[in-house]
C-alpha positions in Angstrom: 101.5 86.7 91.9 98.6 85.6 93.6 98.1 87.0 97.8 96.7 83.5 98.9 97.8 82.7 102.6 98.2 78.9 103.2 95.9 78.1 106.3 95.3 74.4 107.7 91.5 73.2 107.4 91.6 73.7 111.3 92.8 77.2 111.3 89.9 77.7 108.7 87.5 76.2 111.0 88.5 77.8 114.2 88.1 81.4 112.3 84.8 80.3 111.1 83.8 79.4 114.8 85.1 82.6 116.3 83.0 84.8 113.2 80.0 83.1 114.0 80.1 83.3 117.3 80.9 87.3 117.0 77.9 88.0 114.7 75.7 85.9 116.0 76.0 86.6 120.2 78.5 89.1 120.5 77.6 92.0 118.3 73.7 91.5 119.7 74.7 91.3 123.0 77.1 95.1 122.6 73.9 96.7 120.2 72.0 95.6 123.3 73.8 97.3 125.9 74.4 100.3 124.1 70.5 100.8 123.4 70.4 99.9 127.4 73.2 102.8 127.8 71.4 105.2 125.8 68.4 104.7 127.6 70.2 106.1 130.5 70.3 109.5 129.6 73.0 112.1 129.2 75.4 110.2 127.1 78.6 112.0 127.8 79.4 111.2 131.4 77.6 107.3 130.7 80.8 104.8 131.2 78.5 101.9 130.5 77.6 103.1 126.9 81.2 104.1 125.8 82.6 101.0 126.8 80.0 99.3 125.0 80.9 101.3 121.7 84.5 100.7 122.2 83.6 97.0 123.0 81.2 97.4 119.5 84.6 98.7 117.6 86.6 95.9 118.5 83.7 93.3 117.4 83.5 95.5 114.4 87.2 95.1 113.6 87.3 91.4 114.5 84.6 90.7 112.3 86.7 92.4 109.4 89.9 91.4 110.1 88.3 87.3 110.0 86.6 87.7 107.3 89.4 89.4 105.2 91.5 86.5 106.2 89.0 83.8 105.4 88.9 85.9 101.9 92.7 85.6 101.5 92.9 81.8 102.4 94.4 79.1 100.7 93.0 75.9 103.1 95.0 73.1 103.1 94.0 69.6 103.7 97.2 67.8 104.1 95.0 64.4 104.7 93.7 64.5 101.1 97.5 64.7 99.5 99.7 61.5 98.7 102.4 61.2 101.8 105.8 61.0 100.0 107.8 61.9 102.8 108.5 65.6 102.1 107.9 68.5 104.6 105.5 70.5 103.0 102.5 73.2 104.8 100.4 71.4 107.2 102.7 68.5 107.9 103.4 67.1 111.0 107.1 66.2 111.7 108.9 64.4 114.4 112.8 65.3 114.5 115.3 65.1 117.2 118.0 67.7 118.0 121.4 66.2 116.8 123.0 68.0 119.6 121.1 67.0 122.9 119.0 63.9 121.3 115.5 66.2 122.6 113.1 64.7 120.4 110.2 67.3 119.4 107.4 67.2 117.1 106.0 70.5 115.1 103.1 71.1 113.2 103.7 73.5 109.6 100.9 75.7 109.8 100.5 79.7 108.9 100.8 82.7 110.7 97.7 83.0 112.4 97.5 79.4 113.8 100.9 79.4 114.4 101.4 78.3 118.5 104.7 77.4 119.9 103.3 76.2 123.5 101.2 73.4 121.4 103.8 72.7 118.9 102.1 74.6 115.8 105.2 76.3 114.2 105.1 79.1 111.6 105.6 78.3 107.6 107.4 81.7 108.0 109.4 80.8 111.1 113.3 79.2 110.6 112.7 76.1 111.6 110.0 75.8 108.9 111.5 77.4 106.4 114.7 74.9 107.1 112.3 71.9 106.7 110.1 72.9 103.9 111.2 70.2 101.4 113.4 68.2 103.2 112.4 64.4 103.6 112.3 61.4 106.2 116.0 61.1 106.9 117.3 64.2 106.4 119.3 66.7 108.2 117.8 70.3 108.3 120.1 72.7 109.6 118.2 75.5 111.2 120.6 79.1 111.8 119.7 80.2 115.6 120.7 83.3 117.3 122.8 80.7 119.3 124.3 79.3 116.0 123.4 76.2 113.9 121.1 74.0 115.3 121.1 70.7 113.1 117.6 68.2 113.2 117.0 65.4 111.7 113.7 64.5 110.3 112.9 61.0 111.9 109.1 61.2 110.6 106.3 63.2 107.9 102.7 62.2 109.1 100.3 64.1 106.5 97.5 64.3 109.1 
């Protein structure tokens, strides 16, 4: 069983950013105010200094917690696979509520990237999990604390 976690080429990137942009301007901008903090003096009662090493240990565990990710990472470039209609990770999907006619569009992604206010939805959430291999034209029927909630899936764009 391999421990891959599927992640979209723009979750991929993002992380990238944010790791390069810790390494490179965060973690010498905490080393410096820590030497600045220590050049203070008496290092007990200094509030700059241990809020620069907690501010360090976050960085620290950023960096890890990226870079164990970015280890773990199956990317996914949904672009460069044939579009035969079937919800798979990193699809994009348009479907309409069968119960209010809402129409609502959702992007598969994985955990990390996963952002309901801008439509990115879990491959581990419901609604995902009741599209996943489903096609244009079918009815996914997703099981809601408020009951059943029936979509179906008007459109699969692979971009």
């Amino acid at each position: 069983m391999n421990n891959l976690t599927p992640m979209t080429v723009q979750g991929s990137e993002a992380l990238k950013e944010e790791l390069q942009e810790l390494k490179q301007v965060q973690r010498p901008k905490v080393v410096a105010a820590i030497a600045e903090a220590r050049e203070h003096g008496d290092l007990k009662e200094n509030a700059e200094y241990h809020a620069a090493r907690e501010q360090q240990g976050f960085i620290e565990g950023r960096i890890q917690e990226i870079e164990s990710k970015l280890g773990t990472a199956q990317v996914i470039d949904v672009t460069k696979i044939t579009n035969n209609g079937k919800v798979i990770f990193g699809t994009t999907l348009d479907l309409v509520n069968l119960e209010t006619d809402d129409e609502v569009t959702y992007k598969i992604v994985g955990d990390d990237e996963a952002d309901i206010k801008v439509n990115k939805i879990s491959i581990n959430s419901p609604i995902a999990r009741a599209l996943i291999g489903k096609e244009e034209g079918d009815i996914a029927v997703v099981k809601t604390p408020n009951g059943d909630v029936e979509y179906e899936i008007v459109e699969v764009k692979y971009i």
